[in-house]
TORMARVEX-328394 format. One record per residue (C-alpha): residue number from 1; residue in three letters; z, x, y. Coordinates in Angstrom, 2 decimals. Each point is the difference from the previous one (the first is absolute). Layout:
BEGIN
(atom NUM "ala" (Z X Y)),
...
//
This chain:
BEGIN
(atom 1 "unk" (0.00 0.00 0.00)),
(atom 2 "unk" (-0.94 1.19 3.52)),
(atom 3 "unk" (3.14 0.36 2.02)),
(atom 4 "unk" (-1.02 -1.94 3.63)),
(atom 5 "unk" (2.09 0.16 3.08)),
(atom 6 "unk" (1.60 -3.44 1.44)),
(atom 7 "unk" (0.71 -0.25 3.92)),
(atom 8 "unk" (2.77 -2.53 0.02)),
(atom 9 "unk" (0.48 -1.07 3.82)),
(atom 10 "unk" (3.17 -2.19 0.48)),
(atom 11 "unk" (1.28 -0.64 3.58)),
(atom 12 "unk" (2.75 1.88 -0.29)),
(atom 13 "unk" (2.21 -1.81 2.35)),
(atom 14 "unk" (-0.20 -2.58 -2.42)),
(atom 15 "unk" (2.98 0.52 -2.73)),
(atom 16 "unk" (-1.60 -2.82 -2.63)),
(atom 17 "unk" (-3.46 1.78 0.54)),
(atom 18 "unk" (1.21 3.65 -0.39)),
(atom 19 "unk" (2.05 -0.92 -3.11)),
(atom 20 "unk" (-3.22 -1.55 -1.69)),
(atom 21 "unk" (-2.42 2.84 0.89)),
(atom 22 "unk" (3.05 2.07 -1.76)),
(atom 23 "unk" (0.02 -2.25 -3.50)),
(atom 24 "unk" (-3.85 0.25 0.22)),
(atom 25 "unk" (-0.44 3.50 0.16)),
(atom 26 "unk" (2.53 0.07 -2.75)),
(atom 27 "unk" (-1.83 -1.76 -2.34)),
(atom 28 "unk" (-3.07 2.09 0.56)),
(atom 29 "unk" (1.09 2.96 0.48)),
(atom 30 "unk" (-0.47 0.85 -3.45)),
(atom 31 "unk" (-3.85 -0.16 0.12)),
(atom 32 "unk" (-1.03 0.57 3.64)),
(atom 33 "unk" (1.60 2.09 2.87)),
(atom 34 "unk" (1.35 -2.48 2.41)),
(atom 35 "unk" (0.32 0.85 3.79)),
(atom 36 "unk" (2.37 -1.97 2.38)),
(atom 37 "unk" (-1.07 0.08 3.48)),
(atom 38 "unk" (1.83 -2.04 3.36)),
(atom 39 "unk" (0.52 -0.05 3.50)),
(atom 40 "unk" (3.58 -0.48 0.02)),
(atom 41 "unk" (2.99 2.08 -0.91)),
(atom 42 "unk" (2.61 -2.54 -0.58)),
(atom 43 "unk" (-0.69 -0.63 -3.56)),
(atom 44 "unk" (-2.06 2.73 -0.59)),
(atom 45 "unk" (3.20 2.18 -1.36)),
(atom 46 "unk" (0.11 -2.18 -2.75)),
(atom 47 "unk" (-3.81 0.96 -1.24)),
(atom 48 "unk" (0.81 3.16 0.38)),
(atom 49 "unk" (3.21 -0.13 -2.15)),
(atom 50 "unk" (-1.80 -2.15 -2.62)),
(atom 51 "unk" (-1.69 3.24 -0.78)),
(atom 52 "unk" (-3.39 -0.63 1.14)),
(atom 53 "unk" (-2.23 1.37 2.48)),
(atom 54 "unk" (0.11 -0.90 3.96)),
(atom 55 "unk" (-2.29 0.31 2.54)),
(atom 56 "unk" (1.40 -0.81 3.37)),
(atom 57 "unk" (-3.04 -1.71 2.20)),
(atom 58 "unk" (-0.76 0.47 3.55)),
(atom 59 "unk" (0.50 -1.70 2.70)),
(atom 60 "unk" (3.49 -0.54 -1.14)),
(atom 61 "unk" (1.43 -3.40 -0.08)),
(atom 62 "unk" (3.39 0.38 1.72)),
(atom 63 "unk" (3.10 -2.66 -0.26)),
(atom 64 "unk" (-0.57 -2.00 2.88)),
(atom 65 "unk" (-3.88 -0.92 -0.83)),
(atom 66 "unk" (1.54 -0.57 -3.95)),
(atom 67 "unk" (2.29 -2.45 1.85)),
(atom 68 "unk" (-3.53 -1.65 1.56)),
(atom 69 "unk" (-1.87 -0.42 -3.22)),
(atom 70 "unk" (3.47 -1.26 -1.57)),
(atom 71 "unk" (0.53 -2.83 3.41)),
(atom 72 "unk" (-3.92 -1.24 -0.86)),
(atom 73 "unk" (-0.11 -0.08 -3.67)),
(atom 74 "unk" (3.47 -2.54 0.55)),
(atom 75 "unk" (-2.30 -2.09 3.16)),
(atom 76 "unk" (2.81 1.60 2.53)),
(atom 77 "unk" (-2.48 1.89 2.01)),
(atom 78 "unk" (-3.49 0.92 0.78)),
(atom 79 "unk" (0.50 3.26 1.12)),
(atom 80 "unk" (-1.72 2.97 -2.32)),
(atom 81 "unk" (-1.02 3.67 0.10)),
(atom 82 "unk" (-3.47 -0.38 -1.30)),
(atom 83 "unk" (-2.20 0.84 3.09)),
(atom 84 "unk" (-3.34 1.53 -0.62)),
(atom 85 "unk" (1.10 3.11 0.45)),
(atom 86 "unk" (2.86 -0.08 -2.39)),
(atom 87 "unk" (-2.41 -1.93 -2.80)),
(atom 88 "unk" (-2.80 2.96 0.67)),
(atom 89 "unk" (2.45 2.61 -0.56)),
(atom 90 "unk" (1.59 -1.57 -3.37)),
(atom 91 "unk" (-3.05 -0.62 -1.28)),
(atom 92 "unk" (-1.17 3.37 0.58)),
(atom 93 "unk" (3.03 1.26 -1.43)),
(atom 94 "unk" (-0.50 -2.28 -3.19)),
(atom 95 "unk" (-3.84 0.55 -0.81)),
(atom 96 "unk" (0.96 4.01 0.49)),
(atom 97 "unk" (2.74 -0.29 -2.67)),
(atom 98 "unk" (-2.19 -1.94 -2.11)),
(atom 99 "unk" (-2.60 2.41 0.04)),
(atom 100 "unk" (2.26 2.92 -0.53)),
(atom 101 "unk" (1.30 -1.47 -3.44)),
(atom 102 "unk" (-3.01 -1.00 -1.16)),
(atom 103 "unk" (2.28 -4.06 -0.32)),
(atom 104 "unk" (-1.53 -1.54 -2.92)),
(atom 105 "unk" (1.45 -3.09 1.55)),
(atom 106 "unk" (2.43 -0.86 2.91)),
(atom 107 "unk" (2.60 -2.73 -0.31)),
(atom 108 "unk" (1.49 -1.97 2.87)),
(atom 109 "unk" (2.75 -2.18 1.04)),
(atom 110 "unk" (-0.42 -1.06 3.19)),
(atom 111 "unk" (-1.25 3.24 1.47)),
(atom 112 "unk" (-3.29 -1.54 1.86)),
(atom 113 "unk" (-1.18 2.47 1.28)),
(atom 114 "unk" (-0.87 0.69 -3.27)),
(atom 115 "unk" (-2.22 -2.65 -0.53)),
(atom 116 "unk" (-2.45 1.72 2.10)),
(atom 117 "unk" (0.64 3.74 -1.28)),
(atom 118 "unk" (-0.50 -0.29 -3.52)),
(atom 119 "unk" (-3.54 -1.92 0.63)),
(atom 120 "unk" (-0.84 2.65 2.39)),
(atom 121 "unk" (0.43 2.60 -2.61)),
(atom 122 "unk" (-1.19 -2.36 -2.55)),
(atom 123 "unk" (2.49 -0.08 -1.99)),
(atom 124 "unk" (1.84 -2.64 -2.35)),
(atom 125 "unk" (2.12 -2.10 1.96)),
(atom 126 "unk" (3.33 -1.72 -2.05)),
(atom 127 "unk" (2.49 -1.82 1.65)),
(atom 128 "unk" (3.10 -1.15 -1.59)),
(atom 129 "unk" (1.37 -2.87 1.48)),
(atom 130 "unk" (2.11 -3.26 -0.31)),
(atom 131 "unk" (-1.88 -3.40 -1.21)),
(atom 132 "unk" (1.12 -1.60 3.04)),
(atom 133 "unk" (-2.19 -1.04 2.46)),
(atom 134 "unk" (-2.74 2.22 -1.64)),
(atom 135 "unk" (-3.63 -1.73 -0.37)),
(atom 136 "unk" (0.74 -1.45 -3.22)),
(atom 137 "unk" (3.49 -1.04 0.91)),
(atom 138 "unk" (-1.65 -1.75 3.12)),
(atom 139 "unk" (-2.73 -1.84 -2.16)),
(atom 140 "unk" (2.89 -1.86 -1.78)),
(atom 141 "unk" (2.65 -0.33 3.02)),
(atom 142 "unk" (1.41 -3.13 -0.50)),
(atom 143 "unk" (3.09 0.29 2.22)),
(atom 144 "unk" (1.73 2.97 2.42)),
(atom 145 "unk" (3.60 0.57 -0.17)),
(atom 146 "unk" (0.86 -1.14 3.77)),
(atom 147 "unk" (2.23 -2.39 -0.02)),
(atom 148 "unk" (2.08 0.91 -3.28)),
(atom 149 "unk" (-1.28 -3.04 -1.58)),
(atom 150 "unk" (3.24 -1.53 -0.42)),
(atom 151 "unk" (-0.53 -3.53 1.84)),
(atom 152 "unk" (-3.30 -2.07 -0.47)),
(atom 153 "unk" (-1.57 0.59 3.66)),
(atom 154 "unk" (1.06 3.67 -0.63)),
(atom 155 "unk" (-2.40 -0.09 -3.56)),
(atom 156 "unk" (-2.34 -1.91 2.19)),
(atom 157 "unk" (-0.04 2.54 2.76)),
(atom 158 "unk" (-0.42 2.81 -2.71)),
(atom 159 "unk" (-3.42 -2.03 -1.53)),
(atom 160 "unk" (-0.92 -0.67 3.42)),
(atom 161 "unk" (-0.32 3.63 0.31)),
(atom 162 "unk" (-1.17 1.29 -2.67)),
(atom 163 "unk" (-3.23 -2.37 0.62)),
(atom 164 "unk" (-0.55 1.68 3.27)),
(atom 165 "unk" (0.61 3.51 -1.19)),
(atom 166 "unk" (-2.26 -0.57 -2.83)),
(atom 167 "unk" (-3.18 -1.29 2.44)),
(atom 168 "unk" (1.15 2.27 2.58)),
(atom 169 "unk" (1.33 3.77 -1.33)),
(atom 170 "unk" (-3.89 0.86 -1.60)),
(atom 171 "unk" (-1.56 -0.14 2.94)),
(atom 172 "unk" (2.29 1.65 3.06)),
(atom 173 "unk" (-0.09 3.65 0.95)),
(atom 174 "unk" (3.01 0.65 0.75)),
(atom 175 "unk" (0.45 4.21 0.43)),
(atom 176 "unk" (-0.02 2.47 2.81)),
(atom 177 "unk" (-3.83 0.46 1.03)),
(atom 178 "unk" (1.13 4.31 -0.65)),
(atom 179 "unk" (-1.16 -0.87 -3.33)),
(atom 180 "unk" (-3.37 -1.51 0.30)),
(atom 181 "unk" (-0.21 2.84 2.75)),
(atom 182 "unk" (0.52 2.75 -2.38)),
(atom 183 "unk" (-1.65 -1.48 -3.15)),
(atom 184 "unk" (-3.90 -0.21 1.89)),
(atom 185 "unk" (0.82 3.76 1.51)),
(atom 186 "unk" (-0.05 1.04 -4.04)),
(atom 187 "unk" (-2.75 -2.52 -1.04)),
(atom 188 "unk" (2.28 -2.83 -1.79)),
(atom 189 "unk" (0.11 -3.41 0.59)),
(atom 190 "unk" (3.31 -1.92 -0.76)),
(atom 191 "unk" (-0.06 -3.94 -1.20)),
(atom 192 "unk" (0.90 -1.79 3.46)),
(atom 193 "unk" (2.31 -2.54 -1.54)),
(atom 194 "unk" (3.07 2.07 -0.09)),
(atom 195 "unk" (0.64 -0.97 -3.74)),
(atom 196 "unk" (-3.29 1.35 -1.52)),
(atom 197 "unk" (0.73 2.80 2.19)),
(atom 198 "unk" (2.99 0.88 -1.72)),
(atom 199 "unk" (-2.02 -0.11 -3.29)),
(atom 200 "unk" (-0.69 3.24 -1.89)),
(atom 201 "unk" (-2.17 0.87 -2.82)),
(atom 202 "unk" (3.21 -0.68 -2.27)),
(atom 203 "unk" (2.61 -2.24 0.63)),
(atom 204 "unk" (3.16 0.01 -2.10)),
(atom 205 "unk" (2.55 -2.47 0.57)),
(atom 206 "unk" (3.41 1.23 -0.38)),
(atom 207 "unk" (1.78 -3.68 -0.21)),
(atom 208 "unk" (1.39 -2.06 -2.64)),
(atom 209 "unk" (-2.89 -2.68 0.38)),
(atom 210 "unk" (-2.52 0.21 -3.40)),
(atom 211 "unk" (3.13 1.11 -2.17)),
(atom 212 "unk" (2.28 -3.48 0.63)),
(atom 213 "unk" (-3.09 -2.22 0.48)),
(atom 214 "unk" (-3.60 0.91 -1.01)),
(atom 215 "unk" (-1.95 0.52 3.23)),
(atom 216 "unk" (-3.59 0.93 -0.35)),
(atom 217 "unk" (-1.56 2.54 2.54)),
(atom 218 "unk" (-3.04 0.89 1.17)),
(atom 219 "unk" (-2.29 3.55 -0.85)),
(atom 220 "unk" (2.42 2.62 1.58)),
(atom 221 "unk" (2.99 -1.12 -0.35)),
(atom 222 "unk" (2.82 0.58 -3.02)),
(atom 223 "unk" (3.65 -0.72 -0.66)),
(atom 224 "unk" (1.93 3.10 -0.23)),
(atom 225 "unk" (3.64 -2.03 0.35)),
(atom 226 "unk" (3.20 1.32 1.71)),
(atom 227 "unk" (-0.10 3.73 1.48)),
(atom 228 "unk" (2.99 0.69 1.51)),
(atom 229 "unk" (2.66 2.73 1.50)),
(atom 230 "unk" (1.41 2.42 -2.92)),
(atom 231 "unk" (1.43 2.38 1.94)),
(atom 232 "unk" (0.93 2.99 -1.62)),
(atom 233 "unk" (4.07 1.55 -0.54)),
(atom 234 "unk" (2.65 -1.95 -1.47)),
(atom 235 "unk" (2.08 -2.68 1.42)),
(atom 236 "unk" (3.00 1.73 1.99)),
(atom 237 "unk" (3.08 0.12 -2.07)),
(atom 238 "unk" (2.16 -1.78 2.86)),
(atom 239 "unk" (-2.55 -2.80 0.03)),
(atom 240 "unk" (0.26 -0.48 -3.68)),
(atom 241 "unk" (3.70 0.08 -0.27)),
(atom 242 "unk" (0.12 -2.45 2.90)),
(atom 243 "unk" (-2.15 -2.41 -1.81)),
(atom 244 "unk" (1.26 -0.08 -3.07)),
(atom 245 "unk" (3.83 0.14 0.67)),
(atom 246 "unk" (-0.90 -2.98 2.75)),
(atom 247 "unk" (2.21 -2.90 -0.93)),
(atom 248 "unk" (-2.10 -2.24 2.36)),
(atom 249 "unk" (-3.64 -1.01 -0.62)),
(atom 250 "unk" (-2.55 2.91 1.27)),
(atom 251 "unk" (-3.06 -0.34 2.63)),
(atom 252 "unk" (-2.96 2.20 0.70)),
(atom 253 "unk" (-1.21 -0.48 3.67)),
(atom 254 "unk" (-3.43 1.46 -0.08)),
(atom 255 "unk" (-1.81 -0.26 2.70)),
(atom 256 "unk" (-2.88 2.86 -0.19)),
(atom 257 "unk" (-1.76 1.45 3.02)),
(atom 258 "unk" (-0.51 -3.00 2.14)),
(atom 259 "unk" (2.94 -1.37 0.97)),
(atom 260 "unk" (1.64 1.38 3.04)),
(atom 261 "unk" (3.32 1.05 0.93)),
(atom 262 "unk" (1.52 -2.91 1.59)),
(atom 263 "unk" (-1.11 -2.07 -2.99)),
(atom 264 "unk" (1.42 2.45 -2.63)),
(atom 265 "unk" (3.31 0.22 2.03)),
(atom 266 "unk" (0.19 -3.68 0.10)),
(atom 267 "unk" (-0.79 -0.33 -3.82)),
(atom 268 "unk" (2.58 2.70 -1.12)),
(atom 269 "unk" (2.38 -1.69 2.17)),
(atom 270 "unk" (-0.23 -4.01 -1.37)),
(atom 271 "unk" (-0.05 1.70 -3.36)),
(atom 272 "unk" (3.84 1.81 0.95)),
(atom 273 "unk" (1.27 -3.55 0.66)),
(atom 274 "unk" (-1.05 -0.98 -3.48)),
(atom 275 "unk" (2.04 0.23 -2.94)),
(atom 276 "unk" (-2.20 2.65 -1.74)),
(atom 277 "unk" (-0.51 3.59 0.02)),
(atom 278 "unk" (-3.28 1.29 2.19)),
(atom 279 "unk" (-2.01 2.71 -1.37)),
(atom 280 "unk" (-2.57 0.82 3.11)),
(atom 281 "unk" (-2.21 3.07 0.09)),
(atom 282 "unk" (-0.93 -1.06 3.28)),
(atom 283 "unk" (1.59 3.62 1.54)),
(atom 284 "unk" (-3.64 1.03 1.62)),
(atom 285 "unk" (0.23 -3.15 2.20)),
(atom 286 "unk" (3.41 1.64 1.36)),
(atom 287 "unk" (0.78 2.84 2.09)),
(atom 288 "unk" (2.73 1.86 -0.94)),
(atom 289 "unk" (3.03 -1.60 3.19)),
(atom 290 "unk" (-1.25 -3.64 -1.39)),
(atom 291 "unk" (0.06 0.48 -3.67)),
(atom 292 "unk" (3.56 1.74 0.19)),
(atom 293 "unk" (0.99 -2.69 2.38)),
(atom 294 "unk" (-1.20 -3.06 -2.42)),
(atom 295 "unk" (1.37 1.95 -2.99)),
(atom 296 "unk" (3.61 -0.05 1.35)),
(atom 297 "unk" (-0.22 -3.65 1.37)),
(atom 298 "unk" (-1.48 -1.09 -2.97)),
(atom 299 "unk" (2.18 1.38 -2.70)),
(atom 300 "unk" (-0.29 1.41 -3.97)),
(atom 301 "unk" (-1.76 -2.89 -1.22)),
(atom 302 "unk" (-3.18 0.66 2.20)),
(atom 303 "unk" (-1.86 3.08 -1.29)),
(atom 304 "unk" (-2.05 1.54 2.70)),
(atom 305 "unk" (-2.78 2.24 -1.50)),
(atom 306 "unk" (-3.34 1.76 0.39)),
(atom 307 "unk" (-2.54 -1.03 -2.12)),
(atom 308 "unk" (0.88 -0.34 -3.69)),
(atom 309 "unk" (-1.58 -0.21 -3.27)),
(atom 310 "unk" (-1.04 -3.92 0.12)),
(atom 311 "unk" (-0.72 0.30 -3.72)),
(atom 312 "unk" (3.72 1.30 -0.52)),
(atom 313 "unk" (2.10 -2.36 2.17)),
(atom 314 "unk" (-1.49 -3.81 -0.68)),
(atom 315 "unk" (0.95 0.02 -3.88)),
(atom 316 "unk" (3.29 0.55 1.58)),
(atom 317 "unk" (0.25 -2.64 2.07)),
(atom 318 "unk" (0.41 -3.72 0.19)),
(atom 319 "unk" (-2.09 -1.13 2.55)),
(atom 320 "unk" (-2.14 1.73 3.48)),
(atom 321 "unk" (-1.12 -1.23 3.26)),
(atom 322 "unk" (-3.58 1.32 0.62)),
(atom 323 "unk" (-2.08 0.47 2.95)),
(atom 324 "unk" (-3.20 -1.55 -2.17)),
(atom 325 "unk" (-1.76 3.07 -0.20)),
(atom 326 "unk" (-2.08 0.18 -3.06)),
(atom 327 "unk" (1.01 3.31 -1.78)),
(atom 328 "unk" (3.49 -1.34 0.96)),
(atom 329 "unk" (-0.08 -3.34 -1.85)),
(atom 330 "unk" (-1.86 1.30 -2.73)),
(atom 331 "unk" (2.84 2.31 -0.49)),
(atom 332 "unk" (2.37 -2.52 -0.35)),
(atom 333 "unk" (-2.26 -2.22 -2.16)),
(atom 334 "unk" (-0.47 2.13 -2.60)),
(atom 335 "unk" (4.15 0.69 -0.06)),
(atom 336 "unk" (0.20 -3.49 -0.14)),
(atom 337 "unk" (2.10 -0.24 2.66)),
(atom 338 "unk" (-0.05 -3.51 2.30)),
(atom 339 "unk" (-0.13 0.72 3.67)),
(atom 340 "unk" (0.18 -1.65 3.71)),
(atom 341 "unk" (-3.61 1.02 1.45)),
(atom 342 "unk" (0.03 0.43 4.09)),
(atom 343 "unk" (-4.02 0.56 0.77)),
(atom 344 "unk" (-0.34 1.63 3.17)),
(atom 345 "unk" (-4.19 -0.57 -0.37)),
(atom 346 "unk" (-2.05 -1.94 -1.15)),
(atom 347 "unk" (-0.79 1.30 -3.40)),
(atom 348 "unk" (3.70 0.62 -0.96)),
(atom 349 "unk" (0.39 -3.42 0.66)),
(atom 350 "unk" (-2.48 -0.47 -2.85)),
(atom 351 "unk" (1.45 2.35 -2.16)),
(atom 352 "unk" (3.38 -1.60 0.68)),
(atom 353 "unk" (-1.51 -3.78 -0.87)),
(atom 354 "unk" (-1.34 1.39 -3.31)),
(atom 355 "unk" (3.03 0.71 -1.26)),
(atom 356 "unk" (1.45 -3.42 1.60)),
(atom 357 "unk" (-2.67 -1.86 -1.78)),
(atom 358 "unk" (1.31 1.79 -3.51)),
(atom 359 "unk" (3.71 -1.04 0.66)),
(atom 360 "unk" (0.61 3.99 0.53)),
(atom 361 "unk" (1.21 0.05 3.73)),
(atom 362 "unk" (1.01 -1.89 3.08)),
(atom 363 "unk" (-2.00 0.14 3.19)),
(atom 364 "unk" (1.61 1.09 3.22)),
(atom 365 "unk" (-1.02 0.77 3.59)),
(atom 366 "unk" (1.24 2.78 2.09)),
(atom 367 "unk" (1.23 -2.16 2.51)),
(atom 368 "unk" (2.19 -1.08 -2.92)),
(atom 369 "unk" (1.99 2.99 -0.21)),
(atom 370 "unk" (3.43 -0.48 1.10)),
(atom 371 "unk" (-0.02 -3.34 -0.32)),
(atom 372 "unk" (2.09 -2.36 -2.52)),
(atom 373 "unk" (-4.12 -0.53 -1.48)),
(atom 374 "unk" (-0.11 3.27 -1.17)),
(atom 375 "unk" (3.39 0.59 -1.56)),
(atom 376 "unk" (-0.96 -3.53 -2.21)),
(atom 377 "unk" (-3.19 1.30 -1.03)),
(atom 378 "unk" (1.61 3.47 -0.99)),
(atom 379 "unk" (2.99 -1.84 -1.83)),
(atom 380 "unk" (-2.29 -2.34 -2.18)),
(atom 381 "unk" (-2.24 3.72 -0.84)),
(atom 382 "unk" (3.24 1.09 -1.17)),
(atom 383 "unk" (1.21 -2.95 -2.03)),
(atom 384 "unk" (-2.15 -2.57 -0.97)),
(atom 385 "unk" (-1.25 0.55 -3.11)),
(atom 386 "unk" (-2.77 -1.70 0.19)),
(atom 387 "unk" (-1.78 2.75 2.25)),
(atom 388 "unk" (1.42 2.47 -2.39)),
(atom 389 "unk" (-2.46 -1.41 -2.20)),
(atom 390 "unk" (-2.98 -0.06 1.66)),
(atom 391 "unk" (0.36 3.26 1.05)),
(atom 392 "unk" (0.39 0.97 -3.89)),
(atom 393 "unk" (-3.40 -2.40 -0.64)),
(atom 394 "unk" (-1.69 1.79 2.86)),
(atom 395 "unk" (1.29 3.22 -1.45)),
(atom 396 "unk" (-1.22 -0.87 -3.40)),
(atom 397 "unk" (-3.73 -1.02 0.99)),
(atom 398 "unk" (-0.11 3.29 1.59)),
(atom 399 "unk" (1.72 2.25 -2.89)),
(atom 400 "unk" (-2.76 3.01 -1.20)),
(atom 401 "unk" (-2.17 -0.58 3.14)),
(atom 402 "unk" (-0.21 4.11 1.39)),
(atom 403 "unk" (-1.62 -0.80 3.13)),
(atom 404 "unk" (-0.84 3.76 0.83)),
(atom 405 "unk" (-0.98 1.48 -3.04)),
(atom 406 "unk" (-2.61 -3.63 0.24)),
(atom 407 "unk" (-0.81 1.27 3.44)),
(atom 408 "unk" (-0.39 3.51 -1.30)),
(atom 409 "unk" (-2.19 -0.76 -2.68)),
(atom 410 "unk" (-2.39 -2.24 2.16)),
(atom 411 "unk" (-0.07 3.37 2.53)),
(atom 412 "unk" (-1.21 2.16 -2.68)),
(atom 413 "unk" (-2.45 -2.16 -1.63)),
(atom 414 "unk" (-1.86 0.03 3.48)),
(atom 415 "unk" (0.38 3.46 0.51)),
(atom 416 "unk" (-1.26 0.61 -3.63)),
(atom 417 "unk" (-2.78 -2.45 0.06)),
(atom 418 "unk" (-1.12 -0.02 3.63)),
(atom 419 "unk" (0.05 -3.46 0.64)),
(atom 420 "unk" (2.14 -3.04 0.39)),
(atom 421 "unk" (1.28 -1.86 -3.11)),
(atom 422 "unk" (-2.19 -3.26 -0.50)),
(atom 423 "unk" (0.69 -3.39 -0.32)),
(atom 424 "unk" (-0.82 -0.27 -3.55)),
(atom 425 "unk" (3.76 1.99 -0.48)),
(atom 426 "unk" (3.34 -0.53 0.43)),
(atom 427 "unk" (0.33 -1.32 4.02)),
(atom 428 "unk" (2.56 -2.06 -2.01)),
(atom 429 "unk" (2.98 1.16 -2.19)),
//
């Protein structure tokens, strides 16, 4: 077998998107060198301690214009750093690195500006993504999680919408004109409708969608299943013996890379008034005067961490509170573990209703936090049985599904082949 190299090009601002690129290149690094490349350092140190080789892009992305792309994504701003100038240079940056390796294929998160490098340099374009609001997801929208869905003008609301989204979301263009700027300077032409744009050659769709109900797709698109965080180093002794000497029921507060810190603060804090124990590895939200300032007003039975081993800590627990994001409640479906779902954007809302719809989770809002509507939704995660369950069905639907080594094995079958798997195989599990 020829041994290729694979550009993997996460945002790297983006904890759920680094993480994946990381289980990816895991899963085929056996059979093709794999090369991690990003603009931003604040997850990049966990590439590089994964093992596998960096390459840190100019311009670089700094905190504040992370913070941007983070406010728009969640429909709280419109501000953004990609000017023409900053699209020309990153794309010059990424068709140079692609040339230098010799990329057999590049795979993409959300990183755009990608879309319009890897045609330039004619390469394989793969793009590992949620099912949510993709093109296929949109061609069978039947409601959007708006409302909650919990009353029947909110369900009606939620239909209501998903009928305009559906007529609407295939025809708007709706990105900064850098790109369409950039792409005719090197000769490409991207969809117009924002949606096709975000199409690549391969699509692989990283949800649970085709594994708990049969979904058909269409020619370049596959279900991989769940790809999530499994960070490496063990779960911190203290953490451990906390948890399992913890008389009271225990809590994960996850809340990922898009939650901010007024949110997290009021989250860990709700939890404290709780009778559980808090595990919450939401420490690179804090600096250090207001993490050593909640951990003394909150007490022992709130754990205030860095990041942890997500794979570790949920068999440990009884119960989390989420922020929606998908590697986040894959996680904690395939522990089985029942959760309280806050979606700060649109698709985590989706990801949260999901596992609503399979009796695995409550919904939540984060205007909910710190309110008497929270701590019932987080008390019924922890005892009603009944949610117990369906997170053990969900859990069970799921069991054997190795969503990167599927992702990995779809990579090098292009790479290998030269060309796109075709309909007549498995777009379906």
């Amino acid at each position: 077998m020829t041994r290729r190299t694979v550009l993997l090009a996460p945002e790297t601002f983006n904890l759920a998107e680094t993480t994946r690129a990381i289980q990816v290149a895991r899963a085929l690094g056996d059979r093709h060198r794999c090369v991690v490349a990003g603009y931003s350092e604040r997850y990049a140190g966990l590439v590089r301690d994964a093992g596998l080789e960096y390459r840190a892009l100019q311009p670089r992305l700094t905190d504040r214009q992370a913070d941007q792309l983070l406010r728009v994504d969640q429909m709280r701003g419109v501000r953004h750093p990609f000017d023409v100038p900053t699209v020309r240079a990153r794309v010059a940056s990424e068709v140079a690195l692609i040339r230098e390796l010799d990329a057999a294929a590049v795979v993409i998160g959300m990183t755009l500006t990608q879309l319009v490098s890897a045609r330039a340099a004619g390469v394989p374009l793969v793009h590992v993504k949620p099912w949510a609001f993709s093109v296929p997801h949109l061609a069978r929208l039947r409601h959007v999680p708006l409302s909650g869905g919990t009353t029947p003008a909110g369900r009606a609301l939620d239909r209501a919408a998903a009928r305009v989204t559906r007529a609407v979301a295939p025809h708007v263009t709706a990105r900064p004109r850098a790109f369409d700027v950039v792409a005719r300077e090197h000769g490409v032409r991207l969809p117009r409708p924002t949606v096709h744009a975000l199409e690549a050659d391969v699509n692989l769709l990283t949800s649970m969608t085709g594994f708990v109900e049969d979904v058909p797709l269409p020619p370049g698109y596959a279900h991989v299943g769940p790809v999530f965080a499994r960070l490496g180093g063990a779960l911190p002794d203290a953490v451990r013996s906390a948890v399992e000497a913890s008389a009271r029921p225990v809590v994960y507060l996850g809340l990922g890379s898009s939650a901010d810190r007024r949110l997290v603060v009021r989250a860990v804090r709700a939890l404290a008034a709780m009778p559980v124990t808090v595990v919450a590895p939401v420490g690179h939200y804090l600096d250090a005067p207001t993490r050593a300032r909640l951990a003394a007003e909150l007490g022992p039975h709130v754990l205030l961490t860095d990041l942890l081993p997500t794979h570790e800590v949920l068999p440990l627990v009884d119960a989390a509170v989420l922020h929606g994001g998908e590697g986040t409640v894959q996680a904690a479906v395939v522990q089985g573990v029942p959760f309280v779902g806050i979606g700060l954007q649109m698709e985590q809302r989706w990801n949260v209703d999901e596992c609503v719809r399979h009796g695995a989770a409550l919904a939540a809002r984060p205007r909910d936090v710190g309110t008497p509507r929270l701590r019932a939704r987080v008390a019924a995660v922890v005892r009603d049985p009944a949610l117990r369950a369906g997170a053990r069905r969900l859990q069970g639907l799921l069991h054997g599904v190795d969503g990167a080594t599927r992702a990995a094995d779809e990579i090098h079958r292009l790479v290998t082949s030269g060309r796109p798997r075709g309909e007549e195989s498995t777009c379906t599990p």
